[in-house]
N, C-alpha and C positions, 0 to 999 in steps of 0.2 A: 504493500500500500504506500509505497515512499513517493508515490508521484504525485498520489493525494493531497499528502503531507505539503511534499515541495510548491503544490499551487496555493494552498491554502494559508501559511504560516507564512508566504509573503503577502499577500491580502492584508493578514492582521498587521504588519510589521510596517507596512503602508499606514494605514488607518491610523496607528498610534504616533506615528512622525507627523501626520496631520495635528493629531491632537497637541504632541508638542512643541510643533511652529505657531500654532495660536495661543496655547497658555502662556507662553515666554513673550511675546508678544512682535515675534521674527515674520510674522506676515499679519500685515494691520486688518480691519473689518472690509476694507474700501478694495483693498485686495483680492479676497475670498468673494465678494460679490461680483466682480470682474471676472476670475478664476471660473464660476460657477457659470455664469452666463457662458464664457467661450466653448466649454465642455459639454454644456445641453445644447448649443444648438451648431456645433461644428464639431468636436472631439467625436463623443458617441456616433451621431448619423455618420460620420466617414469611418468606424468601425464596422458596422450594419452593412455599410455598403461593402465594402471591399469584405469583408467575408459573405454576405450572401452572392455576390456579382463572380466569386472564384469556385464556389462549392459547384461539386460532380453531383448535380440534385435528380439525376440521370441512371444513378447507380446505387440507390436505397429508398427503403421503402416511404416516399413522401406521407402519404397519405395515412401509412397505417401507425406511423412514429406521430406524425404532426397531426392528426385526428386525436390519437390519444392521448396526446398533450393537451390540445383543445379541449375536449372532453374536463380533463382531469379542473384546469383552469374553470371551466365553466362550472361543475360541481361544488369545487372551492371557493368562487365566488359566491354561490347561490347561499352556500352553507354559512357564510362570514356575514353578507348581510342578513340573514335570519335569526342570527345571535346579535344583532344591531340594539333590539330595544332592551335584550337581557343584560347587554352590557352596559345601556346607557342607566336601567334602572339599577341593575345589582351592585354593580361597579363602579357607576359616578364616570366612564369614558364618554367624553363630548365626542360632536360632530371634528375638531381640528383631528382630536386623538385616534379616533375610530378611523379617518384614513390612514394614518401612520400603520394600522394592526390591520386595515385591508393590504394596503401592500406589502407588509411583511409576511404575512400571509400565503400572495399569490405570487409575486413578480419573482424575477431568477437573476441570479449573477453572469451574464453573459461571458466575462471574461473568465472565471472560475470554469465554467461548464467547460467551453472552447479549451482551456488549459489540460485539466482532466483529462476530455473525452481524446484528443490529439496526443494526449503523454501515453495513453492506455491502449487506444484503437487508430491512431494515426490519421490517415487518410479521409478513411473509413469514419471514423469517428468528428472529425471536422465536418465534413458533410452533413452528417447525421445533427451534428450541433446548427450549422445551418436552416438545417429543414425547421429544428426547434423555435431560430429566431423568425424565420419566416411567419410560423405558424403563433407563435405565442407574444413576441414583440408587440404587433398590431394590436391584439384581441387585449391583451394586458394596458397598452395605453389608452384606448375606448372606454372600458370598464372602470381605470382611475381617475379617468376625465369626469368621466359619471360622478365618481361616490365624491370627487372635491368640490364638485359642481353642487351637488345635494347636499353634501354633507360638512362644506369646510368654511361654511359662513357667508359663502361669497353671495355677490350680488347676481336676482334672478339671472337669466340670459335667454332670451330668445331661442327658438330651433335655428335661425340664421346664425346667430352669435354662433352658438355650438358649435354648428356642422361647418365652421371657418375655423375654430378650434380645432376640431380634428384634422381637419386638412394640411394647415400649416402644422400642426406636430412634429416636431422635429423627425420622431420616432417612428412615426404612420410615413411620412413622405420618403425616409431613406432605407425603407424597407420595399418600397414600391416601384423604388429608382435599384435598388440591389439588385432584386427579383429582373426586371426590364432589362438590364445589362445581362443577366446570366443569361436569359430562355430568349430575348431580339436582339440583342447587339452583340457584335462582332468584339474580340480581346483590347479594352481599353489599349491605347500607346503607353507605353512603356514609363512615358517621364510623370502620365496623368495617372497613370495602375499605383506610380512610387510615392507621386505625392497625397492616393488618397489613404496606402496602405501608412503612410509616419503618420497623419495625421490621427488615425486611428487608433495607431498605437499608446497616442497619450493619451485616449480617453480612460487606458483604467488607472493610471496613476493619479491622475488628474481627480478623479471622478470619487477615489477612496483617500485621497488626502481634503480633499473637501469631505467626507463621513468624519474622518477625525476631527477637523477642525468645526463641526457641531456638536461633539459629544462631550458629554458631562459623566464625568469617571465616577462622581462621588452616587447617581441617581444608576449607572448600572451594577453598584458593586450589589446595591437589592433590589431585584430584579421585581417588578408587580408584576401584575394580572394583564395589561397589553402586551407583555412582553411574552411573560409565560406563553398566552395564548397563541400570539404570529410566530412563536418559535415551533411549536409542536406541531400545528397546521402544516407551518409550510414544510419545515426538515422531516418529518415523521409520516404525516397523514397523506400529503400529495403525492410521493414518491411510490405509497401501496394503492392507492387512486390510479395511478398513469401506469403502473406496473398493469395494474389489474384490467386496465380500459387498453392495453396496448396487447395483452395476451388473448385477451378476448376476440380482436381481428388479425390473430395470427402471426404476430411479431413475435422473434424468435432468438436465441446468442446474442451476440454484439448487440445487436438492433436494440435489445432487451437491456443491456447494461447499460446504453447510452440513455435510452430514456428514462432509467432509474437518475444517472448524473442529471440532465436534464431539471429534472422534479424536486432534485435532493439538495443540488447548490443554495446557499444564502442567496437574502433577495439581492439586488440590484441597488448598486452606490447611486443608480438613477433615481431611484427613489426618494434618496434624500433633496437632489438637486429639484424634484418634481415638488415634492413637499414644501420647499422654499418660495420656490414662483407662485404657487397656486394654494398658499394660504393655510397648508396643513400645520400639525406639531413637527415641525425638523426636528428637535429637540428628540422625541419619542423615536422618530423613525433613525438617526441615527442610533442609537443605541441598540434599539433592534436588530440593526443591521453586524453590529457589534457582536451584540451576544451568540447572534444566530453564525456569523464567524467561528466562534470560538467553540461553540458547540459544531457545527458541519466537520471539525476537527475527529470529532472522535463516530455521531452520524454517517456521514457521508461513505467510509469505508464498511464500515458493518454493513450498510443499506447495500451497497455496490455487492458487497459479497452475496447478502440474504438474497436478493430481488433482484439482481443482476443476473445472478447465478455464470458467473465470468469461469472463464478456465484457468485453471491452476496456471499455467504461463501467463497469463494477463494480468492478472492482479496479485501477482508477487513481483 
């Protein structure tokens, strides 16, 4: 499981340099809101892009991986906002809070997955992580549009306001432009392929030293009841959800351990940058994203092993 390891334990080691560039006070506020904005709407989309626009999506099961990821997301969602009024009455979690424990919840670490699935399955496994962002990237920014819209205080919006919302989405449009370059366009030029693949690249550094530099050490050393909750949902429950909806049409080996990673990763450092813009707890959501780190440490291998059901040369 050393590969695990090696994707995950720089993750947290990131996260925590954030934290420590802000508490010393080595990167001012005026910074970090700069930093944030360049990363949501240029870092991430030019990762999106140049891994979907390179993947072999030609040579693995699209449909039976990315339906049962869909599936699982969709299940998950249904289930988090049904515990909506049990948590605002039993547990005192407002509307800002309750997006933070929807997306920890459901959204995924893109860059962890891709790491994993590439260390373990190579090729094969890139791919396979493709189909996943294809499939769950979009559906996942739709549904948090939703719950901040409803739920994060903000002011009504129109169906027009929305559906201009969703469009310009950073997230939604460089996943549509990815897709379009892989299945209609010919192999980008070489110097535009290199400058979307660097750009890309900082989106996870970028993207998890901005988590650190919103997290407050002393509020995750005891951990509450949104935490608890998006951490077992998402690292625990989804991964036997998407196992189960992806056996059920027939996915099989690899195919099967991929979308265990998939399900199993911590949410997405996007989340906190989503949570900032559009009004959620960042506070809440980085920590989540924190803890659920620290746990997918010891998670994510067991689950890979149980639910993956990997062969003895791949996951040693």
């Amino acid at each position: 499981m050393s590969a695990i390891f090696a994707s995950l334990v720089p993750t947290f080691l990131i996260i925590a340099t954030g934290w420590l560039c802000r508490t010393t006070g080595f990167v001012g506020d005026t910074q970090w809101q700069g930093l944030e904005r360049v990363t949501y709407v240029i870092f991430f989309p030019a990762l999106i892009i140049d891994t979907l626009a390179r993947a072999d999506l030609t040579s693995v099961p699209v449909f039976g991986v990315g339906g049962a990821l869909i599936g699982a997301i969709l299940l998950m969602a249904t289930t988090v906002l049904m515990l909506r009024p049990l948590l605002e009455r039993r547990f005192g979690i407002d509307g800002p809070s309750f997006t933070s424990v929807f997306q920890g919840a459901t959204r995924w670490n893109t860059f962890v997955g891709l790491s994993v699935a590439g260390s373990l399955f190579g090729q094969r496994g890139i791919a396979l992580i493709a189909v996943a962002i294809a499939a769950m990237v979009p559906l996942l920014n739709l549904l948090a549009f939703y719950v901040f819209i409803r739920f994060a205080g903000r002011p009504r919006q129109s169906p027009r306001d929305i559906l201009r919302s969703f469009a310009t989405n950073p997230f939604i449009w460089s996943c549509a432009v990815g897709l379009a370059l892989n299945l209609l366009a010919p192999p980008l030029p070489k110097p535009i392929g290199g400058y979307i693949e660097m750009m890309g690249r900082a989106a996870l550094a970028a993207g998890l030293l901005i988590v650190g530099a919103g997290l407050d050490i002393r509020r995750l050393a005891k951990p509450g009841v949104p935490h608890v909750i998006a951490t077992t949902l998402k690292l625990l429950v989804m991964p036997v959800i998407a196992v189960t909806l992806a056996e059920a049409v027939g996915v099989t080996g690899t195919d099967i351990a991929v979308t265990v990673i998939a399900a199993s990763v911590p949410s997405a450092s996007a989340a906190y940058v989503l949570a900032r813009q559009m009004g959620g707890n960042a506070a809440l959501m980085a920590e989540i994203l924190t803890l659920q780190t620290l746990v997918a440490l010891i998670s994510m291998p067991f689950l890979i092993s149980l639910l993956g059901k990997c062969s003895q040369v791949a996951c040693n």
